[in-house]
Structures are given as C-alpha cells and as structure tokens.
matplotlib code that plots the C-alpha trace (Angstrom):
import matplotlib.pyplot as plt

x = [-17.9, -18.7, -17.8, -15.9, -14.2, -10.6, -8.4, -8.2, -12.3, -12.8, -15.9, -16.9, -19.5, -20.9, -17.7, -19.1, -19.2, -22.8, -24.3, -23.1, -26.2, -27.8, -25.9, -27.0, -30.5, -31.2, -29.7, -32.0, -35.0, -34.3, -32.9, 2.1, 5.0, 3.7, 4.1, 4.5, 4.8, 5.3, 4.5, 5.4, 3.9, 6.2, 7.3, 10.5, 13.3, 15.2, 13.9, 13.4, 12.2, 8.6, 8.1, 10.4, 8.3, 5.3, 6.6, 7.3, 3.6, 1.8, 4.4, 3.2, -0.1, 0.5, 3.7, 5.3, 3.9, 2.2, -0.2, -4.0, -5.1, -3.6, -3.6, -3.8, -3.6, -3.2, -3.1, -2.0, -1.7, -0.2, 2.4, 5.0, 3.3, 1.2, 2.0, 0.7, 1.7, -0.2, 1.1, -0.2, -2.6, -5.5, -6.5, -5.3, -2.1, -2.3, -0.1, -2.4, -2.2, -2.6, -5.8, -7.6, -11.3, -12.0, -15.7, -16.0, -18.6, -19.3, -16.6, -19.8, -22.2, -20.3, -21.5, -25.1, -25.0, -23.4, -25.8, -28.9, -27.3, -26.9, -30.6, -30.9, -29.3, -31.6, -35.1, -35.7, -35.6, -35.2, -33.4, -36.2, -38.4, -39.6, -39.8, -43.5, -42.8, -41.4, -42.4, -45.9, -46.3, -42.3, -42.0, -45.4, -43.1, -42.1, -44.2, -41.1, -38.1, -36.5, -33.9, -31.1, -31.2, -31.3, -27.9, -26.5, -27.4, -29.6, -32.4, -33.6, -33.6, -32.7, -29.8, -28.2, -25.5, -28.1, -28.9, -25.5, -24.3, -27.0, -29.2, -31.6, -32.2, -32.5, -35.5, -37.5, -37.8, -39.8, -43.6, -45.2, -45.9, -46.0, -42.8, -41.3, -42.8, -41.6, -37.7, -38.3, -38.6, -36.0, -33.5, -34.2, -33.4, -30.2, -29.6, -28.7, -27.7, -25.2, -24.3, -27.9, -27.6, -30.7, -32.0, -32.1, -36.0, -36.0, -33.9, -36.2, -39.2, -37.2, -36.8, -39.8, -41.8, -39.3, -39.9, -37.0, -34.6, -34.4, -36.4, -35.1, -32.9, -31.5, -29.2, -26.3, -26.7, -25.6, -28.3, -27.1, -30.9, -31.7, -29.5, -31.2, -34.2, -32.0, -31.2, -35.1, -36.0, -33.0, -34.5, -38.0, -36.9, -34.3, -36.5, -34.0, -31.9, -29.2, -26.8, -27.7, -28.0, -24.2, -23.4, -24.9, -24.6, -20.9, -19.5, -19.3, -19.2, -15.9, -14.6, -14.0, -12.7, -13.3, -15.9, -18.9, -22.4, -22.2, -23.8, -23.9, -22.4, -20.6, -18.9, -18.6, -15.0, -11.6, -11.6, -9.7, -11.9, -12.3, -11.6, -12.1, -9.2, -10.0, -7.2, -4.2, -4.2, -6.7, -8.7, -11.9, -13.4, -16.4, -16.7, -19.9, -21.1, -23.4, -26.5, -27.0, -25.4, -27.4, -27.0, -25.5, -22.2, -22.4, -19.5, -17.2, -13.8, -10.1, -7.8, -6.9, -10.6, -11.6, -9.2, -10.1, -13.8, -12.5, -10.8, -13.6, -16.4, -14.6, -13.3, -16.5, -16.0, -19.3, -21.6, -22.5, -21.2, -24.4, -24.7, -21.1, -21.6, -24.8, -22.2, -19.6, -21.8, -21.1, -25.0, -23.8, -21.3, -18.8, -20.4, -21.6, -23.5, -22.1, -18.4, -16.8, -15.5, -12.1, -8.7, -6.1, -3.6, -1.1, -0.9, -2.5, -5.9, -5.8, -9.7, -9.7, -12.9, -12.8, -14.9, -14.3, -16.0, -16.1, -17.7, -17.4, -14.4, -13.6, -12.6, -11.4, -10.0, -10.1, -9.2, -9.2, -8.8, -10.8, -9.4, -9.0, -5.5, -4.4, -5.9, -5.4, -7.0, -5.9, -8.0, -7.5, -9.5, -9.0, -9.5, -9.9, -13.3, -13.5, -14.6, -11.0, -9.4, -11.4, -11.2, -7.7, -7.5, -9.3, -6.6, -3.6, -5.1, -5.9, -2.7, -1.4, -3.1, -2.2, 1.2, 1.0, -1.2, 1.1, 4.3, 2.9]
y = [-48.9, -49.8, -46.8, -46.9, -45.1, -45.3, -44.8, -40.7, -40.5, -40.6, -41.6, -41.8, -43.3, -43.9, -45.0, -47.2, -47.1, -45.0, -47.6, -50.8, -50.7, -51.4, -54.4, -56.1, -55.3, -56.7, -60.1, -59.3, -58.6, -60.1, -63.3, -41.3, -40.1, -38.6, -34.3, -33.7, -30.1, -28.6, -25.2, -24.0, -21.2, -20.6, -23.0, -23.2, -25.7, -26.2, -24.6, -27.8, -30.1, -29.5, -29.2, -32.6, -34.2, -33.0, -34.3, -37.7, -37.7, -37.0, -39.1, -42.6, -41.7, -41.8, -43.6, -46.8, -50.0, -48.7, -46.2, -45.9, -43.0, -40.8, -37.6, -35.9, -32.3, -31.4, -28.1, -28.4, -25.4, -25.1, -24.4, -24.6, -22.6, -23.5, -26.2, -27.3, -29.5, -31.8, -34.6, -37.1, -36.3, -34.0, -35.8, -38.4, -36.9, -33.4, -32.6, -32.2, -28.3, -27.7, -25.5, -28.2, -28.5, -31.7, -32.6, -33.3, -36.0, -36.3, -33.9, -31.2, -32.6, -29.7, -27.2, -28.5, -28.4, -24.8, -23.7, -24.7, -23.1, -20.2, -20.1, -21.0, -17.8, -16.0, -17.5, -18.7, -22.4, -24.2, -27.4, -29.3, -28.0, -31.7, -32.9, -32.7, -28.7, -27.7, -30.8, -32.2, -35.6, -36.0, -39.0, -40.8, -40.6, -36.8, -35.4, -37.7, -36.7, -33.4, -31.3, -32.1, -35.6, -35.3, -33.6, -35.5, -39.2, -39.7, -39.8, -43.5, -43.2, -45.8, -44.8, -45.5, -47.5, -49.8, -50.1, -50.8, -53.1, -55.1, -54.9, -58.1, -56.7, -53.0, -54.0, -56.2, -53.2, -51.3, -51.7, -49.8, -52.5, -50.1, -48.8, -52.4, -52.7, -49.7, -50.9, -54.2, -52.4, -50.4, -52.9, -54.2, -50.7, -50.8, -54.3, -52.8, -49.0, -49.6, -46.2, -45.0, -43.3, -42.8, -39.4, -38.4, -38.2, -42.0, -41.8, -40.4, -42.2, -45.6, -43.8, -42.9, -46.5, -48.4, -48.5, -46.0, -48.2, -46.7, -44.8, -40.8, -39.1, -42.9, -44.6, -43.3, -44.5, -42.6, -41.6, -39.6, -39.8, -37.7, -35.0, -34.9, -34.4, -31.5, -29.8, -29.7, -28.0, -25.3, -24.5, -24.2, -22.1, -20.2, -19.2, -20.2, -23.2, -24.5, -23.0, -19.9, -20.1, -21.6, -18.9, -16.3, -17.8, -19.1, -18.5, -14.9, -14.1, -16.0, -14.8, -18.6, -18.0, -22.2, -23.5, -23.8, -26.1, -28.1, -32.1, -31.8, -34.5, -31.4, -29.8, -26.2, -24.3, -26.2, -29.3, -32.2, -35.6, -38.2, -41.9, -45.7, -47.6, -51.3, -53.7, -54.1, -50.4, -49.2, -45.5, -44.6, -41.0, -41.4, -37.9, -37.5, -40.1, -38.0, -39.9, -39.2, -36.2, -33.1, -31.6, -34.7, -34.1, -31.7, -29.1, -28.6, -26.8, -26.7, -28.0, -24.7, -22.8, -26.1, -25.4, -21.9, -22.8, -25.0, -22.6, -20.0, -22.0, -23.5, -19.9, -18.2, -16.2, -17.5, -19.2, -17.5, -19.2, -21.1, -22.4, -23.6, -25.2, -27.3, -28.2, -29.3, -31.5, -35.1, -36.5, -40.4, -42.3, -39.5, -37.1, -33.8, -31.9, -33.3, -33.5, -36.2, -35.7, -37.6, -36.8, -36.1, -38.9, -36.8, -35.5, -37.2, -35.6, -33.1, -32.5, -32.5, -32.8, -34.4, -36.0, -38.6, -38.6, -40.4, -41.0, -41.1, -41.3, -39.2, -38.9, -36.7, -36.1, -33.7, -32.6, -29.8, -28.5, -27.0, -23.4, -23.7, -22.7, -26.4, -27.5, -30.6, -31.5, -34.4, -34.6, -37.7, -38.3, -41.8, -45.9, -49.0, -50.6, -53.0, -52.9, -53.7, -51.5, -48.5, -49.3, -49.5, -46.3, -44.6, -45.9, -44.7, -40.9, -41.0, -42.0, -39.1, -36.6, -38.1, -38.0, -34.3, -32.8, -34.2, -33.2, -29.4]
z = [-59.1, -55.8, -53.3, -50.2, -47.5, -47.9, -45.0, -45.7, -45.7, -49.4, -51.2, -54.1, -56.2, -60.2, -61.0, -63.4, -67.3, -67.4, -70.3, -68.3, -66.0, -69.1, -70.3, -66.8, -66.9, -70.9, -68.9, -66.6, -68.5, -71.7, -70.3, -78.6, -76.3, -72.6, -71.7, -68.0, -67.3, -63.5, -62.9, -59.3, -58.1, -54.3, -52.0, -49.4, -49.2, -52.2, -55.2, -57.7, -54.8, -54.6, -58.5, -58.9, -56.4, -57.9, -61.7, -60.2, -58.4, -61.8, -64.2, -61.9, -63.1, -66.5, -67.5, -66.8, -66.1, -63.1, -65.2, -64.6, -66.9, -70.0, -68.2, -64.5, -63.3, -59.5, -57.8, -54.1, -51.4, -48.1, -45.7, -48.4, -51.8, -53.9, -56.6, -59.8, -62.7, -65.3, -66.9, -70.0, -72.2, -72.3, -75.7, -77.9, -79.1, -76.8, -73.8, -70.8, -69.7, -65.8, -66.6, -68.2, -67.3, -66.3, -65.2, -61.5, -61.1, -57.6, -56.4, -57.6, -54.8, -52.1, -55.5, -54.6, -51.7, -51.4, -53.5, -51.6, -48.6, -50.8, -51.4, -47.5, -46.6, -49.3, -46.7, -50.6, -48.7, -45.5, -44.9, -43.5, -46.6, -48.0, -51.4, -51.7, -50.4, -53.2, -56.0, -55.2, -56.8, -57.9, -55.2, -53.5, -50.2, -50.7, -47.6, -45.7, -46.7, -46.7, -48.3, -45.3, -46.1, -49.3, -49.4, -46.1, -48.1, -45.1, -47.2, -47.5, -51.6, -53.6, -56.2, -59.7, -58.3, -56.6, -60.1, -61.2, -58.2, -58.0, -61.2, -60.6, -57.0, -57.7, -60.7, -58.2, -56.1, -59.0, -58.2, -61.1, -63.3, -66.6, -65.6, -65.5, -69.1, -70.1, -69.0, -70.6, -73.8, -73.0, -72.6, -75.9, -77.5, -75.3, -77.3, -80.6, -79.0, -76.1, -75.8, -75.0, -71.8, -68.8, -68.7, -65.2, -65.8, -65.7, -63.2, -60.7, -61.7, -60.9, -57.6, -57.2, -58.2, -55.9, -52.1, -50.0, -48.2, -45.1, -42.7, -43.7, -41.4, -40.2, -42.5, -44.5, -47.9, -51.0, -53.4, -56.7, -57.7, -54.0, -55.3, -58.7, -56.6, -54.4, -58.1, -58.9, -55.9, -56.0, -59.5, -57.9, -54.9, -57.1, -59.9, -62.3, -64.0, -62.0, -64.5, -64.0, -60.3, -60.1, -62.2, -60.2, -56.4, -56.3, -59.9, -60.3, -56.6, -56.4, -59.6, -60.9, -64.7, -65.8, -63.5, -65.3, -64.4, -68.0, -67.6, -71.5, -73.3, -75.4, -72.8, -73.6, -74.6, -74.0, -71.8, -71.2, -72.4, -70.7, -71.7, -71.1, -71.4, -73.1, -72.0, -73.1, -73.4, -76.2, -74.8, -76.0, -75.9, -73.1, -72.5, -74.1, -71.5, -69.3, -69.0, -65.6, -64.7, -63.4, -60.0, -58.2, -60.4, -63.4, -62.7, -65.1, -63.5, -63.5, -60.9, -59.6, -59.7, -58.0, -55.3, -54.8, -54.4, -51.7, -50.4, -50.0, -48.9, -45.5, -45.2, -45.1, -48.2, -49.9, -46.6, -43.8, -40.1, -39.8, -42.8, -43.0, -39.8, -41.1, -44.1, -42.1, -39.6, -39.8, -40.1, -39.9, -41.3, -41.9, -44.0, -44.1, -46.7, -49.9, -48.4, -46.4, -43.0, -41.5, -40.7, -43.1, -42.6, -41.9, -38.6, -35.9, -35.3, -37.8, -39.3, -43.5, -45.6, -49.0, -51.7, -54.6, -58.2, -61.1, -64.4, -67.9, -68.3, -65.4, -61.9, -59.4, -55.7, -53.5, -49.7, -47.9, -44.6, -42.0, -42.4, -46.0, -46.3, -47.1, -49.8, -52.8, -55.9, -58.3, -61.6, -64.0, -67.4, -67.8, -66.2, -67.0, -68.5, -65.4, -62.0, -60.7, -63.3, -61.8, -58.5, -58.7, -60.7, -57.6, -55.3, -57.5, -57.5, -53.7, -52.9, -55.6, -53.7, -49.9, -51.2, -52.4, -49.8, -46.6, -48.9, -48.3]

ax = plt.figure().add_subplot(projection="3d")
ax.plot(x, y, z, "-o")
ax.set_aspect("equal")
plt.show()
C-alpha cells in the first residue's frame, strides 16, 4: 500500500501483500459467530460507559457490513483509566484475547530506533557513524550516508515499496547487469511459487545496485531497506543479534512479558495470525508472510506491552534526555527517529507521536503523547487483498484509535 499522512500524522508503509511485488515484476520481466470481550481496568463517569464505548469501537471493526478484519485488540490510557478490550477472532474459529501478540510491522521502527540510541548511550555508536563505518562494501555510496538518516528516512535509499508501487520504474533503476539477470530468473521461479518471499539479503543488494534518490540528509522518503541496513549495524556495534540486543536493551529492562524481536514466519508461543481477506469474504492465513521483515518491523508484542513501551521511552525510563530529544526531533516532513510527529486531533495544539504498520496480514496503530501518560494502541490481524481494501482497512483502525484515544 501506498503510505500517507492521515490528518492525525500517521504513516505507514509495506502495506502490500509481501509476494505481490513479485507478480508485477514476472509482467515486467517476463512480459463462525464474532467474541468481543471488554476488560476495563479504571476509568470515571459512569461505570459501563467507557467499556461500552470501547465494545462498540472494536465490534465496527469486525462485524457488520462495515468490517475490515476478523479481529482487533486495543489498549488505551489516560485521563480517564486505562481500557482494553479485543474483539473477533484471533484465528479461524478462536475468540481474539486482549493479550494476543500481534506482529507490529512498522510500528517496531521506534524499537530500532530505541535500540540504536540504546547503543548510543553505551559510546558503542554515534549517529553520524556511516554505513561504510560500521559495513565496508554493504552499499558503493556507504561513506554518504549515516545512521541518523537512516533512521530519520532522510537517507536518499531506495525502498521495497518503490518496488511495489512502481515495479517497471524501481527495476530500471538496478544497474548491475547480473543482478538484473539474476531477478529475471527469479521471476520465473516466482511463476510457479507465488508465495516465495525476498530475503532481506536481496533486499539490500537491490538497494545497493540502484542509484539513492536523494541527496542524504535532504529528502524525506521512507526506506524499509535503510533500516535493514540500521539493524546490520546495531548487530555490528552491539556484538550480538538483534534478538538478543532487544532482549537485553529494552525487553528485560522494561519488564515486557510478550514483546519479543521474532521476523520468523513461525512466530514463537501464542499469537494472534494474521490474514488476507479474498472478496466476498474468504481469509487466508498470511502470517507466515515475512519475507522482508528484519529490523525495519520484526517485533512481536501485545497491545498492552506495546503501550507500556510507549509509555517508557517518551518518559525517560529507558533513553537518556539527549537521546530522547534526537528521537523526538522532527528531521523533515514530520518525522522523528522511527516515529511520526503531529498533533493529536484532539485538542488544539496538543503534540502526540504515532506510527502505522502493516504486513502480512497485519497491521497496527499507535499514538502517544509527549509525556507518555496518554497513550493508544489498536492492533488488527486482517484486510482485504487489494490496494483499496487495505487502504481502507488502514483508515477504519486510525479512526478506531482517534475515537478511543480523544474518548480518554
């Protein structure tokens, strides 16, 4: 899906169906009943209100003629309590649970980026380290970019959604001859395996035989491959895998029971799956549709620890002033270090920061404020197969977790 700004600040990109890049480029190349369950933690006013309004929120999701997905979660915090609820299903034939894991696509680019400021904090890495610092020879314009705009999509890079928007376009840009060989054949494989799904190796040698876009540090323009690149060198500079240096960095140190770093296609222990949803209304399990998942989405979390991460990083509890300042900077185009910046829509002026995802079957929402203390998160595991199904599916859950997070 094409990613946008919606009028709360969201964004949000690789929306798209992960194989369907791959049915573009052989053109190219080749010539049960619903469960809603509320469970409200504190709030003020009358004591059913916020958990019936909460009900209602999640039930538009997934019943009626209005439904986008087969289940949701949301966990929203603020002046009034803290409310959470789930409705749907979190598989074929399973009620969702409100402490479903769900994975976060996109919504885990603040992870990233937390964690390199993690390691920033450590004087394991500096943001104006570049890529050829820490991975000589990984891109033949490394020397020029650096780790800030990597993770403030200032970088220049080209990215899989160039890939998926504009196929034809995004190939011609490829200049390594045996690489464009190499795809050809690939796309032939694709022709009888539709499910095959890019490694993220691929990924950043298509990156790094096409020409960047942009001068770095000029242009806003979203690159999933850049924070591929950003994973790589938090490995390097850690001197560990990135699940271990979640695990060890943010994970434990916030006491997060669900949140795991897992870009699998088996996610590991309970989670909800995700699904594409084949008109009229036929869903298919696409969880194992993680092709292209690695640092620029592969969180795995709950509604709640998702919150509570949140939560802790805008107040201070796991960055240090300085580098929750660089976080919260707004480099161009409304966004900071793997977070979007804006106003909340509901009062005038009032700052929030929030981020959309999506993939596999998958997608997510999330807002919170400057302060931390008001907080939403919306979590859906299922759209629609096309590009207007899924945009439209994106809308629906913004506008759930708009209507939830001013409600509080």
């Amino acid at each position: 899906m094409a990613s946008s700004a919606s009028s709360f600040g969201h964004r949000s990109r690789s929306l798209l169906r992960r194989q369907s890049v791959w049915f573009a480029v052989v053109a190219v190349l080749v010539a049960g009943g619903l469960a809603v369950v509320i469970h409200r933690t504190s709030s003020s006013g009358r004591s059913e209100s916020p958990a019936t309004f909460v009900q209602q929120t999640l039930d538009q999701l997934v019943a009626g003629r209005g439904r986008v997905t087969l289940g949701a979660t949301a966990y929203v915090a603020g002046p009034r309590g803290v409310w959470t609820g789930s409705a749907g299903h979190v598989q074929l034939g399973e009620p969702m649970r409100p402490n479903a894991r769900f994975r976060l696509e996109s919504v885990g680019k603040l992870w990233t980026a937390t964690l390199m400021l993690r390691l920033v904090e450590q004087h394991k890495l500096n943001l104006y380290d570049t890529v050829s610092h820490w991975l000589p020879g990984l891109l033949p314009y490394g020397n020029q970019v650096n780790v800030l705009e990597l993770l403030s999509m200032t970088s220049g890079m080209i990215d899989t959604n160039d890939f998926y928007d504009r196929p034809r376009w995004a190939i011609a840009q490829i200049t390594n001859q045996v690489l464009r060989v190499r795809l050809t054949a690939l796309a032939h494989y694709m022709s009888a395996h539709p499910t095959y799904q890019i490694p993220v190796q691929l990924w950043i040698q298509m990156a790094a035989a096409s020409p960047l876009l942009y001068p770095p540090g000029a242009v806003y323009h979203y690159s999933n491959i850049g924070y591929m690149v950003a994973g790589r060198i938090a490995q390097r500079a850690g001197g560990a895998d990135l699940a271990t240096l979640f695990r060890r960095l943010i994970i434990d140190p916030l006491h997060l029971t669900s949140a795991r770093y897992d870009p699998a296609p088996t996610i590991s222990g309970p989670h909800a799956h995700g699904y594409l949803i084949f008109p009229p209304w036929k869903p298919q399990d696409a969880t194992a549709l993680t092709g292209d998942l690695a640092a620029n989405g592969g969180i795995v979390s709950n509604a709640t620890d998702e919150a509570h991460f949140l939560q802790d990083v805008m107040q201070g509890r796991i960055l240090q002033p300085r580098e929750l300042q660089e976080l919260e900077t707004d480099y161009t185009d409304d966004y900071g270090l793997g977070i979007v910046t804006g106003q909340d829509g509901c009062t005038p002026a009032a700052r929030v920061f929030s981020h959309n995802g999506g993939g596999g079957g998958y997608m997510a929402s999330v807002q919170v404020s400057p302060d931390g203390r008001h907080v939403g998160v919306v979590l859906i595991n299922g759209y629609g197969t096309s590009n207007a199904a899924q945009n439209h599916a994106e809308t629906v859950m913004v506008s759930a977790l708009q209507r939830l997070y001013c409600a509080n």
